[in-house]
C-alpha positions in Angstrom: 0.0 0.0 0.0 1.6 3.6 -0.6 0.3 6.9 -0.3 0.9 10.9 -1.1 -0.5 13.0 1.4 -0.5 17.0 0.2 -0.3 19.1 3.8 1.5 22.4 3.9 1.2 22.4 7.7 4.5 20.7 9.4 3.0 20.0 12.2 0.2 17.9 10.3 2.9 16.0 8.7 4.8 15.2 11.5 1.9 14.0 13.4 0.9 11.3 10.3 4.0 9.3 10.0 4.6 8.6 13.7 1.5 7.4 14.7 1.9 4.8 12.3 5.5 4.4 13.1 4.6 4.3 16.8 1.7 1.4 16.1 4.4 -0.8 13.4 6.9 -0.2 16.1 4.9 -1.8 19.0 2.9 -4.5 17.2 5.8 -5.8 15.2 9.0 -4.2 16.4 9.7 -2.8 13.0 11.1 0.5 11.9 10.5 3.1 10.0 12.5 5.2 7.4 12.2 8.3 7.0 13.8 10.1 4.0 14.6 13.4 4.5 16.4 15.1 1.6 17.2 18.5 4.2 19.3 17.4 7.0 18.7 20.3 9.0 14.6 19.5 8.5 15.6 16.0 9.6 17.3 16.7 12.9 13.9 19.0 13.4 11.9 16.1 12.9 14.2 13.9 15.3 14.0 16.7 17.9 10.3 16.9 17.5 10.0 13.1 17.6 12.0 12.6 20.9 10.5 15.6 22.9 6.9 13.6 22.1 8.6 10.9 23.7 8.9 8.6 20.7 12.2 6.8 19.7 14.2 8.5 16.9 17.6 8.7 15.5 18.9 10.8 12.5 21.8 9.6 10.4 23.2 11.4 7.6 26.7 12.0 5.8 27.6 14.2 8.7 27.0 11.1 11.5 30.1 10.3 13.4 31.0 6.7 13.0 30.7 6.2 17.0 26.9 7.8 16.6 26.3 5.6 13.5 27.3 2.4 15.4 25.1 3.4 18.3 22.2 3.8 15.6 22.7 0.4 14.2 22.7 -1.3 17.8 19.5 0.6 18.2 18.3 -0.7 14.6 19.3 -4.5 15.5 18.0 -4.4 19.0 14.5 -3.1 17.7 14.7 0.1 20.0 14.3 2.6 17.1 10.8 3.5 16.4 11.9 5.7 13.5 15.4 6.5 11.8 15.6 9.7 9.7 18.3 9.3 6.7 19.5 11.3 4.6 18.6 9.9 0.5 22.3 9.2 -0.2 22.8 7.3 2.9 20.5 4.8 2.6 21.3 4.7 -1.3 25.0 3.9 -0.7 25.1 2.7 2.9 25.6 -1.4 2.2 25.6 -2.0 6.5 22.8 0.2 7.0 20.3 -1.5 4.0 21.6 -4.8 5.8 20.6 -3.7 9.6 17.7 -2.5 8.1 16.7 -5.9 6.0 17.6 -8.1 9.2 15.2 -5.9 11.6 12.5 -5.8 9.3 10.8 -1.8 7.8 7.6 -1.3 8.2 7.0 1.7 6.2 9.4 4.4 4.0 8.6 7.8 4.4 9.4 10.4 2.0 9.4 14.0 3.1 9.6 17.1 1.3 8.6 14.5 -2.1 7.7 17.1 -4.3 11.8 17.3 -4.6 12.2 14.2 -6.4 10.9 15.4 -10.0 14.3 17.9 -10.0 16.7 17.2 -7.4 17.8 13.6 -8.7 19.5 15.8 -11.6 22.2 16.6 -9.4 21.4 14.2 -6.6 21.1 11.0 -8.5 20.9 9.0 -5.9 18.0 9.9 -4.7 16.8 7.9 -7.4 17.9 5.1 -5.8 16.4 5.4 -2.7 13.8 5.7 -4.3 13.9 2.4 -5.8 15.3 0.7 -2.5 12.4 -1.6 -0.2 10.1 -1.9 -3.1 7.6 -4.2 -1.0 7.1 -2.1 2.1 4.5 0.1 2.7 5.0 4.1 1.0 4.2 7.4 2.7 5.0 10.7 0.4 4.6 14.0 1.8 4.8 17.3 0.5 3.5 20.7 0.6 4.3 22.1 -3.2 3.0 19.9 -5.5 0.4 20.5 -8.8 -2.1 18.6 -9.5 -0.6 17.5 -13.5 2.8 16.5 -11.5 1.3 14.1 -9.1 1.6 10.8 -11.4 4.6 11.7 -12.6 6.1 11.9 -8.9 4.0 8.7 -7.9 6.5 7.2 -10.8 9.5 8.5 -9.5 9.0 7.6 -6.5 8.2 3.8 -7.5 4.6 4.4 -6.0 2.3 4.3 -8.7 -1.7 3.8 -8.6 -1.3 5.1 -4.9 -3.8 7.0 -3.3 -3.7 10.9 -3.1 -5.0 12.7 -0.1 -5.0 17.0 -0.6 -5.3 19.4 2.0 -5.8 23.3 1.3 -2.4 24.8 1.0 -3.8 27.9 2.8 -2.7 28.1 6.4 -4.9 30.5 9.1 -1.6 30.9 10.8 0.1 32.7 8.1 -0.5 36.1 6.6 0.7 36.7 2.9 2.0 40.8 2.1 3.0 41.7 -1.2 4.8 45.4 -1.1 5.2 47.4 -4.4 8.4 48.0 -5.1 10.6 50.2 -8.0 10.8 48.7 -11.3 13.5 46.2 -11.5 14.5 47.1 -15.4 14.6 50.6 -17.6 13.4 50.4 -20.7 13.2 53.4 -22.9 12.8 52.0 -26.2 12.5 49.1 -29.1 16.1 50.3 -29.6 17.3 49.9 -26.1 18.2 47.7 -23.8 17.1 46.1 -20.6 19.1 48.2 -17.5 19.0 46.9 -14.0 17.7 49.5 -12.0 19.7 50.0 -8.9 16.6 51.3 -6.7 15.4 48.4 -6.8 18.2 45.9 -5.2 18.9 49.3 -2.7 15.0 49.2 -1.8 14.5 45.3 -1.0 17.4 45.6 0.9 16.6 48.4 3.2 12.3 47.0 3.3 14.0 43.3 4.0 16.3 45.1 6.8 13.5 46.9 8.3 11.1 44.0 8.5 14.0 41.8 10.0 14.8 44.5 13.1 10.7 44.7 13.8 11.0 40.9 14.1 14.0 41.3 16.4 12.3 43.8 18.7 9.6 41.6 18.9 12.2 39.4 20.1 11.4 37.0 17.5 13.7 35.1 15.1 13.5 35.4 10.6 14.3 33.7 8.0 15.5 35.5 4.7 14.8 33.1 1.5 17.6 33.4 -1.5 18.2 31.6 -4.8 21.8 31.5 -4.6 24.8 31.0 -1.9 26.0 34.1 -3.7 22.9 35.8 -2.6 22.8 34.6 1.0 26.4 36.0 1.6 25.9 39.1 -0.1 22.6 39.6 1.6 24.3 39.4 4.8 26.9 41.6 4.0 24.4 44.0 2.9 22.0 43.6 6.4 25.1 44.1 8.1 26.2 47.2 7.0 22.8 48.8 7.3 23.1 47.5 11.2 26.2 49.1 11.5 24.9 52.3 10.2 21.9 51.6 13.0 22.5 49.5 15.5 19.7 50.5 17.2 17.3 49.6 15.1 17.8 45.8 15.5 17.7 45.3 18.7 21.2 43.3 18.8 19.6 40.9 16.1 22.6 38.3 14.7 22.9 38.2 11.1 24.2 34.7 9.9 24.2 33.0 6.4 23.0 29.7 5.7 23.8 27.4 3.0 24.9 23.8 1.7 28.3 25.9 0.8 29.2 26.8 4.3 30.4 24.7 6.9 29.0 26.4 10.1 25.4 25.2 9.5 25.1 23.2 12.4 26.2 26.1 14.5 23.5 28.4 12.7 21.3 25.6 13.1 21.7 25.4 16.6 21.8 29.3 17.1 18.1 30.2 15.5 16.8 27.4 17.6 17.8 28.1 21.3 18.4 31.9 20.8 16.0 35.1 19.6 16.7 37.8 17.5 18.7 35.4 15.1 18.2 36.6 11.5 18.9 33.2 8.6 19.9 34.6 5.3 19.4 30.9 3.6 18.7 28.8 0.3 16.1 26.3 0.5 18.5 24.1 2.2 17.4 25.8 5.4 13.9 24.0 6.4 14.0 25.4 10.0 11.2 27.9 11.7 8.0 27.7 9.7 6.1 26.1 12.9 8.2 27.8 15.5 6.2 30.6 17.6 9.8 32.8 17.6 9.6 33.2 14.1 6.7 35.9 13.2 8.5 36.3 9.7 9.3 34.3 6.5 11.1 37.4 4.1 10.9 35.8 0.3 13.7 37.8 -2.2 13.2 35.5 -4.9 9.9 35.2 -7.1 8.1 31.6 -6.9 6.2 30.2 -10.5 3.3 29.4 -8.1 1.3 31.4 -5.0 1.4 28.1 -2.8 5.3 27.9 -2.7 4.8 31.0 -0.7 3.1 29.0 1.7 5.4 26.3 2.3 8.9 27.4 1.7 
């Protein structure tokens, strides 16, 4: 049996899979596998997990080897309700597929599933963990997904004729602004040609600035969405200056860069969760905040082909 279940809501998602985790867990001692292609979403959904008291693990590229052997005891001893992996570690992990084949799966999660139409192009082996425990039970979730794409996912994900649940992508907890800003090219003429206007870049940065420090006094955290690691440093640089200029405005708020470049994510990671007033300028690969009460603002500088992407990202 496999399913795709279309919730924007984290919190809904996280609270399908476990309860069937939970239930496989005690009534046959199996786990469950939980494919997270973020691995800062997955330690969010370990955290999340273990504070609801149910046993979880996360295990990516990044694992220590005395963690990952702790892990694999867990796996073997049947004390592991759920393990969160990263695509490419249960593609290419040879021990791991074997612990998992002795102990028995119960059901493979994929989270965040919309990401298998594009991302195998340059993570191909996401394909193969796609393709990996082709009898057990399928769970798909995602958030940004169109209706035309759905059997084409189903496919990708080896799942097809599975049943499709929807859920509104609106969200009563959210509140969507959209600000006029200066044009972003001059064009004068047939015979001329398209001019970045530099307005433009100088007035998203000084609104995005603004909207961060009224977070910050509020004592909240925000999260800043880029397309490019270019972007996310240069965007910091750019927040930065205007808090030097006025470091009152702010409030003391921390300006930190966040993407798969860098490697002081964990540390950023584990900064906008136990402190306030941390601003994220981030890619994509930073799936942190969207159902944390200290973040009261989501700050999109990028432009999304659909309206419900605003909703989820």
């Amino acid at each position: 049996m496999a399913v795709l279940l279309s919730i924007v809501s984290l919190i809904k998602q996280t609270l399908v899979f476990p309860v069937c985790a939970v239930l496989l867990w005690c009534r046959f001692g199996c786990v469950t596998i939980f494919v997270c292609p973020l691995t800062a979403l997955g330690r969010q959904h370990v955290n999340y997990l273990q504070y609801r008291g149910v046993s979880a693990a996360s295990l990516s590229l990044e694992t220590s080897p005395h963690v990952r052997n702790a892990i694999f005891d867990c796996v073997s001893r049947r004390a592991l309700a759920v393990l969160v992996v990263s695509p490419e570690q249960v593609a290419v992990n040879l021990e791991l597929c074997r612990v998992l084949e002795a102990c028995g799966v119960g059901l493979v999660v994929f989270d965040e599933a919309h990401n298998w139409l594009s991302w195998p192009a340059w993570r191909p082996l996401m394909t193969k963990a796609a393709s990996l425990f082709p009898n057990t039970p399928r769970l798909a979730l995602t958030a940004t997904l169109q209706s035309v794409d759905e059997a084409r996912l189903l496919q990708a994900l080896a799942m097809p004729g599975s049943r499709v649940f929807r859920h509104p992508f609106f969200r009563s907890n959210l509140a969507l602004r959209v600000e006029q800003r200066p044009p972003l090219f001059s064009w004068t003429g047939p015979s001329s040609l398209l001019r970045p206007v530099p307005a433009e870049h100088a007035f998203r940065l000084r609104r995005t600035f603004e909207l961060c420090a009224s977070a910050a006094r509020r004592n909240g955290n925000a999260t800043v969405y880029v397309h490019l690691r270019k972007d996310a440093d240069d965007l910091v640089v750019g927040l930065l200056q205007l808090n030097d200029a006025m470091p009152a405005t702010a409030a003391g708020a921390t300006f930190l860069p966040y993407h798969a470049g860098r490697q002081d994510r964990s540390a950023v990671e584990a900064a906008f969760l136990a402190r306030r007033r941390v601003i994220v300028v981030s890619t994509i690969a930073f799936g942190l905040g969207i159902n944390s009460p200290a973040v009261p603002l989501v700050v999109h500088m990028v432009c999304f082909w659909a309206p419900d992407h605003f909703f989820s990202v």
